[in-house]
LOPA-485930 format. One record per residue (C-alpha): residue number from 1; residue in one letter; chain; x, y, z. Coordinates in steps of 0.02 Angstrom, whole numbers. Layout:
REM LOPA-485930
> NUM, a, A, X, Y, Z
...
***
This chain:
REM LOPA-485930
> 1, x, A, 2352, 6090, 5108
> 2, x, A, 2366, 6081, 4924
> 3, x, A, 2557, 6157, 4938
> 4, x, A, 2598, 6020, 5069
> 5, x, A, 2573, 5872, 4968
> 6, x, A, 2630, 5921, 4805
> 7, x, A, 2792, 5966, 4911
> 8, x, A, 2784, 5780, 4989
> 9, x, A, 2745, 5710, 4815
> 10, x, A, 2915, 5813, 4734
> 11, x, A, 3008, 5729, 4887
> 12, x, A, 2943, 5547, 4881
> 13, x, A, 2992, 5571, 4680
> 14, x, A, 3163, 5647, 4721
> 15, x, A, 3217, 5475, 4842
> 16, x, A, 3123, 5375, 4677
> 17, x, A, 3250, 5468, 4587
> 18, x, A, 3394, 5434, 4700
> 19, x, A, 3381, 5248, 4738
> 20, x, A, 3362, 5217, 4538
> 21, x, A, 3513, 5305, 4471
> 22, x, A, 3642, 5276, 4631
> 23, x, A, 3682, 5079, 4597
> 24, x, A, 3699, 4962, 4750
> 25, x, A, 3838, 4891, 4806
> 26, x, A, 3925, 4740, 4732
> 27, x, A, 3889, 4561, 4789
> 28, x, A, 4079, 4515, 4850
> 29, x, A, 4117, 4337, 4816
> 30, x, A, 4239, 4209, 4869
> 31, x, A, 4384, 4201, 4759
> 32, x, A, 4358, 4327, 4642
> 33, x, A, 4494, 4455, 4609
> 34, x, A, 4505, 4654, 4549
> 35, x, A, 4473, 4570, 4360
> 36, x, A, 4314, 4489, 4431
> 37, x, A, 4411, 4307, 4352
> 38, x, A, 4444, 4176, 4497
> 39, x, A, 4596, 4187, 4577
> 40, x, A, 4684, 3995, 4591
> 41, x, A, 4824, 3925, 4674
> 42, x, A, 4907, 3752, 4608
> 43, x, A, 5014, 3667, 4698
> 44, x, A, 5070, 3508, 4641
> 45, x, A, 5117, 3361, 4771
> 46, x, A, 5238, 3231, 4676
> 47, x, A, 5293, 3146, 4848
> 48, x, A, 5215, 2991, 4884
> 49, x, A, 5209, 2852, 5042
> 50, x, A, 5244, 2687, 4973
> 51, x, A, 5398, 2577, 5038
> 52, x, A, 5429, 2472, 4898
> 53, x, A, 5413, 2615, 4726
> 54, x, A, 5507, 2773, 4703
> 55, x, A, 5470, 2929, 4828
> 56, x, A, 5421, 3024, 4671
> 57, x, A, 5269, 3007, 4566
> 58, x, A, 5245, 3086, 4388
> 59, x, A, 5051, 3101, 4389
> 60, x, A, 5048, 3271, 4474
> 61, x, A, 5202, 3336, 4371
> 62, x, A, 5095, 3269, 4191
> 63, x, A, 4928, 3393, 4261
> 64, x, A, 5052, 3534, 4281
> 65, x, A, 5126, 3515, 4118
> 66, x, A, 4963, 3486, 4029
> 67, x, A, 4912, 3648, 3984
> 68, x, A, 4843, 3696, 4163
> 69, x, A, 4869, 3870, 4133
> 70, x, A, 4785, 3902, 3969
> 71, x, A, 4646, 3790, 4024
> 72, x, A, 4634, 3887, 4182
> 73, x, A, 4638, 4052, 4085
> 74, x, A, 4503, 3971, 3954
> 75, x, A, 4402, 3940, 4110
> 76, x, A, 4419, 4137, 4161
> 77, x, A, 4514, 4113, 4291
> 78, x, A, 4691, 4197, 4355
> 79, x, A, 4825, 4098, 4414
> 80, x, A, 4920, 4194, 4546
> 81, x, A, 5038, 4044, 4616
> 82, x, A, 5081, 3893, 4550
> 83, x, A, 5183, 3777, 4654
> 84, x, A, 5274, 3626, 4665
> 85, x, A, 5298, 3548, 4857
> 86, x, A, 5492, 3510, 4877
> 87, x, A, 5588, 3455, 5036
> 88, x, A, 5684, 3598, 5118
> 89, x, A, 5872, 3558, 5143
> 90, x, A, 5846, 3550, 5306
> 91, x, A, 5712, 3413, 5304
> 92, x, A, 5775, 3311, 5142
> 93, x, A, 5913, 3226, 5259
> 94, x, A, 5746, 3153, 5366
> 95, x, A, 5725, 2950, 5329
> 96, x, A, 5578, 2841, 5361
> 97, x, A, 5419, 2845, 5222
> 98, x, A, 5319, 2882, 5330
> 99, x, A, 5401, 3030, 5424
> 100, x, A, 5463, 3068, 5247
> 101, x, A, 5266, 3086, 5198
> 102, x, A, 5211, 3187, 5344
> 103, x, A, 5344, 3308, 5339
> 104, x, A, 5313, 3339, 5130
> 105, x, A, 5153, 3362, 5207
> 106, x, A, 5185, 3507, 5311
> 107, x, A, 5266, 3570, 5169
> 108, x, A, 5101, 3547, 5086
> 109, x, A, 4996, 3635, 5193
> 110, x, A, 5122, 3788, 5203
> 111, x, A, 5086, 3827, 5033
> 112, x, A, 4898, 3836, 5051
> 113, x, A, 4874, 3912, 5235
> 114, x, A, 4994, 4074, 5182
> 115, x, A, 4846, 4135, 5097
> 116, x, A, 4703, 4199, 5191
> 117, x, A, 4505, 4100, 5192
> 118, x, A, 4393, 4167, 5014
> 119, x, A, 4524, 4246, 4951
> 120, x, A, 4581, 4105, 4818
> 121, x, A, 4544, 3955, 4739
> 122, x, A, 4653, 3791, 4783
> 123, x, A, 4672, 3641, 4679
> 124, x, A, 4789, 3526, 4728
> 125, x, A, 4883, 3382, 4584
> 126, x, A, 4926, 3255, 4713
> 127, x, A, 5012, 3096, 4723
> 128, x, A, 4868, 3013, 4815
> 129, x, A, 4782, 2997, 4984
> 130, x, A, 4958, 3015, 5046
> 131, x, A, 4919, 3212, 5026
> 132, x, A, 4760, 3211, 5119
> 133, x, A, 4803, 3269, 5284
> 134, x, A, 4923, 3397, 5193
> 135, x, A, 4782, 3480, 5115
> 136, x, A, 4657, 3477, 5271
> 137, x, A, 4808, 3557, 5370
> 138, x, A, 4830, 3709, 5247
> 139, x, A, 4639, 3747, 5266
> 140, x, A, 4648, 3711, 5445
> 141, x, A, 4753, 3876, 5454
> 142, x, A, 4714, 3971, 5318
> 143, x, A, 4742, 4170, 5381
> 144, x, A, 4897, 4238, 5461
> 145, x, A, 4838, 4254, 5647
> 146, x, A, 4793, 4036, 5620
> 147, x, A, 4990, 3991, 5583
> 148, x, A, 5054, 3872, 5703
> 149, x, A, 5133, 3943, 5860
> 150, x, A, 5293, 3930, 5853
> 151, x, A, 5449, 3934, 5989
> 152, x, A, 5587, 4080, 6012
> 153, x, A, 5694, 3973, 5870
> 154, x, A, 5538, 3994, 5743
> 155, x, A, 5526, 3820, 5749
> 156, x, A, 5324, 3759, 5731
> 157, x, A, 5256, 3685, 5907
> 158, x, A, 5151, 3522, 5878
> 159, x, A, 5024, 3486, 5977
> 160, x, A, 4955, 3666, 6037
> 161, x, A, 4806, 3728, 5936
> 162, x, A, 4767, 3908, 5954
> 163, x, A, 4634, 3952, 6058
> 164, x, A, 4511, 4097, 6038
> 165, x, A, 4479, 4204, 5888
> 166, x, A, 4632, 4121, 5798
> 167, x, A, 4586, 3954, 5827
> 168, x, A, 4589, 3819, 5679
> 169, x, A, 4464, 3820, 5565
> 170, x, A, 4344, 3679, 5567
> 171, x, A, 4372, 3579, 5400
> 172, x, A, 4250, 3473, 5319
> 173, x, A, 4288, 3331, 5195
> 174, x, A, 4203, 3266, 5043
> 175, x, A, 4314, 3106, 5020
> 176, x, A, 4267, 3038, 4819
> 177, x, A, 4360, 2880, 4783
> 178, x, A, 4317, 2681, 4763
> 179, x, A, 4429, 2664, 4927
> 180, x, A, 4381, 2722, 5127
> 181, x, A, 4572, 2745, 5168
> 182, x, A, 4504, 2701, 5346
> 183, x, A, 4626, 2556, 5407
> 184, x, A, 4717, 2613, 5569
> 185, x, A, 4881, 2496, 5594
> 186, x, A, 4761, 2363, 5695
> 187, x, A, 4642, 2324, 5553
> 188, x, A, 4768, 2344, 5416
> 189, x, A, 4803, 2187, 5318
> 190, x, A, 4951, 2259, 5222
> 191, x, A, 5007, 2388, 5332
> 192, x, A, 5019, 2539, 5200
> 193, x, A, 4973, 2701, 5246
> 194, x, A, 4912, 2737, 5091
> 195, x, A, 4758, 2657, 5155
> 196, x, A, 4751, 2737, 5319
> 197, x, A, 4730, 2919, 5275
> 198, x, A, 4563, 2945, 5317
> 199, x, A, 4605, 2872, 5479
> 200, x, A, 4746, 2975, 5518
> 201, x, A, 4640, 3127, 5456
> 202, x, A, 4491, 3077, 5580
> 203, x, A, 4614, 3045, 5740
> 204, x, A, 4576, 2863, 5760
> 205, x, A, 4773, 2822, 5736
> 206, x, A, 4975, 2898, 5709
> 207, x, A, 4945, 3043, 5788
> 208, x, A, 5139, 3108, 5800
> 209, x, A, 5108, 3109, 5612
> 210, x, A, 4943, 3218, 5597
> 211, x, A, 5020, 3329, 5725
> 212, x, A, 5178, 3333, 5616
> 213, x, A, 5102, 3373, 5467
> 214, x, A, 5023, 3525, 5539
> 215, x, A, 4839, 3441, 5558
> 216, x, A, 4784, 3497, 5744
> 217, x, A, 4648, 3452, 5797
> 218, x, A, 4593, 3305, 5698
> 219, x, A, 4449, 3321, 5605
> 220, x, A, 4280, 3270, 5681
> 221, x, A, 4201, 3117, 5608
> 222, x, A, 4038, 3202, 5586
> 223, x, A, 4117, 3303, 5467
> 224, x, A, 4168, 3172, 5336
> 225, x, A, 4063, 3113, 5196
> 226, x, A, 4113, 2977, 5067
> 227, x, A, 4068, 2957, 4908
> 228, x, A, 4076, 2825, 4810
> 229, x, A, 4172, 2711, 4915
> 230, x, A, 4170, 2525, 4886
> 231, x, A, 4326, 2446, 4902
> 232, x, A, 4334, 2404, 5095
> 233, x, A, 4409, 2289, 5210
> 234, x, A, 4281, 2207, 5336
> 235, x, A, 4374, 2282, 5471
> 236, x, A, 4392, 2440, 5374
> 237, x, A, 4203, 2437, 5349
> 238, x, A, 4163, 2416, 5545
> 239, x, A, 4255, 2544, 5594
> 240, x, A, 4164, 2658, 5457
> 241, x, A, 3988, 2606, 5511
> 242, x, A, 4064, 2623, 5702
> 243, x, A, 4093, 2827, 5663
> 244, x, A, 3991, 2973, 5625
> 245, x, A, 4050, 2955, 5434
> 246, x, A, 3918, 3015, 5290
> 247, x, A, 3917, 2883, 5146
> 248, x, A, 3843, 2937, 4962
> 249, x, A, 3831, 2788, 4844
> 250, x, A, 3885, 2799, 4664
> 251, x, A, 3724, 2751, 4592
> 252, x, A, 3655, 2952, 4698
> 253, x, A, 3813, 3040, 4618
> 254, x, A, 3765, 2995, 4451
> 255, x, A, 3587, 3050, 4493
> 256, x, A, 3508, 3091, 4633
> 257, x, A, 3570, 3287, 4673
> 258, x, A, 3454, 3305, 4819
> 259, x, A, 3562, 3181, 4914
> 260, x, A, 3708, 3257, 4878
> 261, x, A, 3652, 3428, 4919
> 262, x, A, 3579, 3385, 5097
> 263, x, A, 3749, 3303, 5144
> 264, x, A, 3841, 3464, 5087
> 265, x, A, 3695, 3568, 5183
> 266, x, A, 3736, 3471, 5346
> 267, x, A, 3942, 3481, 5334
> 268, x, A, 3923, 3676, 5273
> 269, x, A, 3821, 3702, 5456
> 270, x, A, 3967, 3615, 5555
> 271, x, A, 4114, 3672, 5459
> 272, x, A, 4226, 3835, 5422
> 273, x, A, 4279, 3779, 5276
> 274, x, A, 4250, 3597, 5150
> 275, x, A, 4392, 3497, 5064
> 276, x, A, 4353, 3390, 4895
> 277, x, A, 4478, 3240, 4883
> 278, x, A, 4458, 3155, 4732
> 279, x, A, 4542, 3000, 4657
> 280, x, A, 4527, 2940, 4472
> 281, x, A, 4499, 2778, 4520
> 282, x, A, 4337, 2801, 4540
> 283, x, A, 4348, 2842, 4333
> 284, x, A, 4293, 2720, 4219
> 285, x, A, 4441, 2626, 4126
> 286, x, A, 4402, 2708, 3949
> 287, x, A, 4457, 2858, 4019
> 288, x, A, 4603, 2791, 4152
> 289, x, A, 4668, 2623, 4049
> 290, x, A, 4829, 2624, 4140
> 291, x, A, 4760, 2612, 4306
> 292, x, A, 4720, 2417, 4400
> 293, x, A, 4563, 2329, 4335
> 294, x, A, 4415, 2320, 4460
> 295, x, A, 4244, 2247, 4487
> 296, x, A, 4189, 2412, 4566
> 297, x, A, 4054, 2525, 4492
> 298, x, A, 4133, 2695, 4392
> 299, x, A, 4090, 2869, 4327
> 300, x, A, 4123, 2952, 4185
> 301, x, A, 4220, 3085, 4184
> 302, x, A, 4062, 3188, 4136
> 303, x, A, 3951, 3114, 4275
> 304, x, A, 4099, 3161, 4394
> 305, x, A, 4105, 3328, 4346
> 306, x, A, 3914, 3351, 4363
> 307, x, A, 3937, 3270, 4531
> 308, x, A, 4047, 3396, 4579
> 309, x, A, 3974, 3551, 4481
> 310, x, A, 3849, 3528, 4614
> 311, x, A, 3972, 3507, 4789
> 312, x, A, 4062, 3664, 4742
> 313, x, A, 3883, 3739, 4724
> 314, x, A, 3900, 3784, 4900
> 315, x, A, 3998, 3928, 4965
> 316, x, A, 4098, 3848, 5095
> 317, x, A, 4173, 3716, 4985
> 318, x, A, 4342, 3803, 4957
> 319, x, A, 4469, 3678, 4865
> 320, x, A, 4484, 3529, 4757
> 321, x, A, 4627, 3377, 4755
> 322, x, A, 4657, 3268, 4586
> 323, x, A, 4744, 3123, 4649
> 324, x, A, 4804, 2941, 4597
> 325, x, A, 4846, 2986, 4404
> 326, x, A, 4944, 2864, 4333
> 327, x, A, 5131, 2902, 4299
> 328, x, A, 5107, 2850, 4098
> 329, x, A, 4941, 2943, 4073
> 330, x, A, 4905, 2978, 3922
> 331, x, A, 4800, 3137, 3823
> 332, x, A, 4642, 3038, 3866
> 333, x, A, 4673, 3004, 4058
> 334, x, A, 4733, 3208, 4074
> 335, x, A, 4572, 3284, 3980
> 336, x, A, 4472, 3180, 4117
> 337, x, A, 4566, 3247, 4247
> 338, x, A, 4561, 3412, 4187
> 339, x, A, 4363, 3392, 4175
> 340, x, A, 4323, 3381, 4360
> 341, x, A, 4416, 3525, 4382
> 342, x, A, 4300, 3616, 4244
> 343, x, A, 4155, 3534, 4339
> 344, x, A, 4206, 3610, 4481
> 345, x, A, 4228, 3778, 4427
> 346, x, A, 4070, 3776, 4353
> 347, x, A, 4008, 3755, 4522
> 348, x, A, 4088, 3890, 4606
> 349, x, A, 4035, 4020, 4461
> 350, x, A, 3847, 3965, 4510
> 351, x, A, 3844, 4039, 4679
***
């Protein structure tokens, strides 16, 4: 008897011995490469919607000259691809803003969905909301079995999302800006897209144009939340209370994390995958002088970083926008911008 259990003691110490020296396996996580840094993609959208200014806007071209890369690689990340969206030769002969804006948006999304869901990092230096529905479109297809189909020619076919284990990815949206961008061309009172994004995004209006762009289906409703919107039409407004959209007010970005973190609980259980848009104008003007005065509550760039240090907290949060930079901002206006990306980051390293 004795023999027996010192022979089941040597064996319970020889599995004690085993599970402590032989290590477990690594934790993956989203994004990070062989070097264990983050692996980023930029791309850069300079193409804007507007029928009365140039096509071309220098805000996103400023945040790629800035000093991205250093900051990126102060910030231990790697930056595998940087890019800057240009019209093919084939579509640069197209006319129309508004065609013209949908189609740099398939280009757009092109650049984002050729890479394949967690395995990089995208921030986007864009234009404006104009760029929205290029963004939601890469994400929408990120992997190479989600491309759109496309006809003997190799032409993309609009209107057919991919059923079964290829279909899109449901995409989330986290839309941070002092404007809803929810006009459709009934409630409009200037008729600019640029305030009509959200709308397009959601399906409520110029469909040929989502489709276009590459963004099929539409997103839900249910999976929008705003933050920080305050700048609405009263049309615009109805038709926000009228949908399934989240609002968080500035006054819970600046402090109230559990608000924040319930809305990003709900959209991580119905989405694939979550979108940050953000627009400086919701920055105060110390920081972006050279953009329009307004009555509307700001941020800091600090309390907008915190703000999103906590969004990219959660693991299905997978890319950032900067939009609206001015085209004569200055070192002050940049370090903000670069700042939300920083808080960002921070937020992704937390997981």
């Amino acid at each position: 008897m004795r023999i027996r259990w010192e022979a089941m003691v040597r064996k319970i110490c020889l599995v004690a011995s085993v599970l402590v020296v032989t290590p477990l396996p690594a934790a993956t996580q989203d994004y990070v490469g062989p070097s264990g840094r983050i692996s980023v993609v930029l791309v850069a959208d300079p193409y804007s919607d507007t029928r009365t200014g140039p096509e071309l806007v220098e805000g996103p071209g400023l945040l790629m000259d800035g000093g991205i890369e250093a900051f990126l690689g102060r910030s231990d990340c790697e930056l595998v691809r940087a890019t800057t969206v240009r019209m093919p030769p084939e579509l640069e002969r197209e006319y129309g803003e508004w065609n013209r804006a949908s189609l740099t948006n398939r280009v757009l999304g092109k650049t984002i969905y050729e890479s394949d869901l967690g395995e990089h990092f995208f921030i986007g230096f864009l234009s404006g909301p104009k760029s929205l529905v290029g963004m939601l479109a890469g994400l929408q297809h990120l992997g190479p079995d989600r491309q759109p189909l496309q006809d003997s020619r190799g032409r993309d076919i609009l209107g057919l999302p991919r059923l079964g284990e290829s279909q899109p990815l449901k995409v989330g949206l986290v839309w941070v800006s002092a404007q809803g961008n929810f006009n459709t061309p009934n409630t409009s009172m200037e008729g600019d897209m640029g305030g009509m994004n959200v709308a397009v995004a959601g399906g409520l209006s110029n469909t040929m144009l989502r489709q276009q762009a590459g963004l099929d289906p539409s997103l839900s409703t249910k999976h929008i939340v705003m933050a920080g919107v305050q700048n609405t039409t009263p049309y615009e407004e109805l038709s926000i209370d009228n949908s399934f959209i989240e609002r968080v007010s500035v006054d819970e970005m600046k402090g109230d994390p559990p608000s924040i973190e319930g809305q990003l609980e709900r959209l991580s259980r119905l989405t694939d995958v979550i979108y940050v848009h953000v627009d400086v104008n919701l920055l105060s003007a110390a920081e972006m002088p050279k953009l329009p005065d307004s009555p509307h509550d700001k941020l800091s760039s600090q309390e907008l970083a915190a703000f999103l240090g906590t969004v990219f907290s959660f693991p299905k949060v997978a890319a950032i926008g900067i939009a609206g930079v001015p085209n004569d901002a200055g070192e002050i206006s940049l370090a903000a911008a670069y700042r939300l990306i920083e808080g960002a980051l921070g937020g992704v390293r937390s997981r």
